[in-house]
C-alpha positions in Angstrom: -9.3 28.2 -43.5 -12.0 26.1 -44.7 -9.3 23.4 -46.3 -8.4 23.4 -42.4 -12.2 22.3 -41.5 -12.2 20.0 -44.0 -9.4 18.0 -43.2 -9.9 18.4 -39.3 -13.4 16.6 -39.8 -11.6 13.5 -41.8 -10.0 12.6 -38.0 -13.3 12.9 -36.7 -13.6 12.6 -32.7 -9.9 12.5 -32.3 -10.1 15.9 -33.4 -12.2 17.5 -31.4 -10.4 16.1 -28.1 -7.4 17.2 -29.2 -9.2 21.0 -29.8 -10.4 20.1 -26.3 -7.1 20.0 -24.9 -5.4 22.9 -26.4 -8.3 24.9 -25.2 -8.0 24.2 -21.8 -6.7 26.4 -19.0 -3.8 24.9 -17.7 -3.2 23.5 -14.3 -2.4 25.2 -10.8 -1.3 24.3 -7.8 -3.7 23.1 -4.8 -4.8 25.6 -2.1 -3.8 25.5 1.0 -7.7 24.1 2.1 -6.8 21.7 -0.1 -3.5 20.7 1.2 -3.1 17.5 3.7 -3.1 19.0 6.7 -5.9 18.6 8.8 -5.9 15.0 7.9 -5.7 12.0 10.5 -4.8 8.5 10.6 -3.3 5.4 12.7 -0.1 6.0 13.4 1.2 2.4 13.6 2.8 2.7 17.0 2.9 -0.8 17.4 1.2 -1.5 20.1 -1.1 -4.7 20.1 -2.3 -7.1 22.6 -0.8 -10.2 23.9 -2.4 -13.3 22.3 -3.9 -14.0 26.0 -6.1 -10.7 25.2 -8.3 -12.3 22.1 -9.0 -15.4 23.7 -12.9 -14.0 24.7 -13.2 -12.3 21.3 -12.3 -15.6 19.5 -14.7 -17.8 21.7 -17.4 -15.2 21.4 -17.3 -15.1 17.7 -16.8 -18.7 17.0 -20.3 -19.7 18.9 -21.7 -17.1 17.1 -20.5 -18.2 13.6 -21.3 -21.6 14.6 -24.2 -20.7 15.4 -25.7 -18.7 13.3 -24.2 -19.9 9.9 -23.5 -23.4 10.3 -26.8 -24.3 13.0 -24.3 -25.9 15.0 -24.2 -25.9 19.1 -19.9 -26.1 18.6 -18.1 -23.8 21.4 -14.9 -23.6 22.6 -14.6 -24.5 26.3 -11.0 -24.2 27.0 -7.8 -23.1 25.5 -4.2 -24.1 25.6 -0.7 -23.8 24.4 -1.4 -20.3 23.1 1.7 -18.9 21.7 3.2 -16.1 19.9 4.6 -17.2 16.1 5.7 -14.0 15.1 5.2 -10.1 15.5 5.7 -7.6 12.1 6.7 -11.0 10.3 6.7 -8.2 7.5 8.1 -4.5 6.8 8.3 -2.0 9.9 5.4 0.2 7.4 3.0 -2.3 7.3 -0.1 -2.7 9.9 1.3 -3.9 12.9 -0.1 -7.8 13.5 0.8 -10.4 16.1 0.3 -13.8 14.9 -0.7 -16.5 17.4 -1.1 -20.1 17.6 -2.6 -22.9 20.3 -5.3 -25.6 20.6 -9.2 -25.3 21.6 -11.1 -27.9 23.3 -14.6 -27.6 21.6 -17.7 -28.8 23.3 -17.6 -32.3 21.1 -15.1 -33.1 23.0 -12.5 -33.0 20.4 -8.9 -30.4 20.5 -8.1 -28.6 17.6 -5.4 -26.0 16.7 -6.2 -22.2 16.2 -4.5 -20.2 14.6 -5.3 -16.1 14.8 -3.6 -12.1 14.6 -4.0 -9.2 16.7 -3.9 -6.1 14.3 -3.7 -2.3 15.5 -6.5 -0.5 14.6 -8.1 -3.3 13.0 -11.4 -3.3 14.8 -14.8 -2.1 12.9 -14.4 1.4 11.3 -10.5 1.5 12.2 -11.3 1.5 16.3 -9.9 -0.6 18.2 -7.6 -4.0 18.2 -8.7 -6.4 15.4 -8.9 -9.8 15.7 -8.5 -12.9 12.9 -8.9 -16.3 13.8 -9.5 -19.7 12.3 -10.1 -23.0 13.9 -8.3 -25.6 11.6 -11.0 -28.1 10.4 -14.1 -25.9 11.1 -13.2 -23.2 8.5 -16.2 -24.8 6.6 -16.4 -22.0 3.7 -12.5 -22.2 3.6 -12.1 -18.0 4.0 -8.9 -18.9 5.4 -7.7 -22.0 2.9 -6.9 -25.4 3.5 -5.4 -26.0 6.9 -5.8 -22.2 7.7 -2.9 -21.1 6.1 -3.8 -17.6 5.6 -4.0 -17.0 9.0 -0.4 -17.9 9.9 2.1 -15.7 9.0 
């Protein structure tokens, strides 16, 4: 028995967590308060705005960014050409999106091509329609690359 000490303590720590390991009680199965099934979610019904439906949120939001971030006075007085580019460009399982494209007028006077999604349940905390825009040009800290091309689909 002691020969069986002995050469246990030559492999040290790897050892003992083996001798953890056997000792152990073995696993069971979860209880039924710990199955799944009072738990909720989005169900992904598909059901998102038309593009026509973000057009406030966007303006909104830009004048606010512009605002606040960049200590511009840069809004958006007008929009046009707004267009759907595609709807679930990706798998059926995936968060529903509408992708949407057009042109803004801004307050310098100059037009310039946005470029936003509608998601399901994308809105703060999971509530509500979610809305992802980027004016191409004015994406100053480039979240949405060069061009906006991670807000296209």
């Amino acid at each position: 028995m002691r020969n069986l000490f002995t050469s246990l303590r030559s492999f040290g720590p790897m050892a003992a967590a083996f001798a953890v390991l056997v000792c152990s009680p073995a696993a069971q199965a979860a209880n039924p308060l710990e199955l799944n099934f009072g738990l909720f979610g989005p169900k992904y019904d598909g059901r998102v705005a038309e593009c026509e439906r973000a057009l406030p949120t966007i303006a909104a939001q830009f004048q606010e960014k512009e605002g606040k971030f960049w200590n511009s006075d840069l809004v958006i007085t007008g929009f046009g050409r707004i267009h759907e580019t595609a709807f679930r460009p990706w798998q059926s399982d995936n968060i529903p999106r509408r992708y949407c494209s057009g042109d803004v007028m801004l307050s310098d006077g100059k037009m310039r091509a946005v470029h936003f999604s509608i998601s399901e349940d994308g809105g703060f905390a999971g509530f509500g329609q979610g809305v992802d825009w980027c004016v191409a040009g004015l994406d100053r800290n480039w979240a949405y690359g060069p061009g906006c091309r991670a807000a296209k689909p």
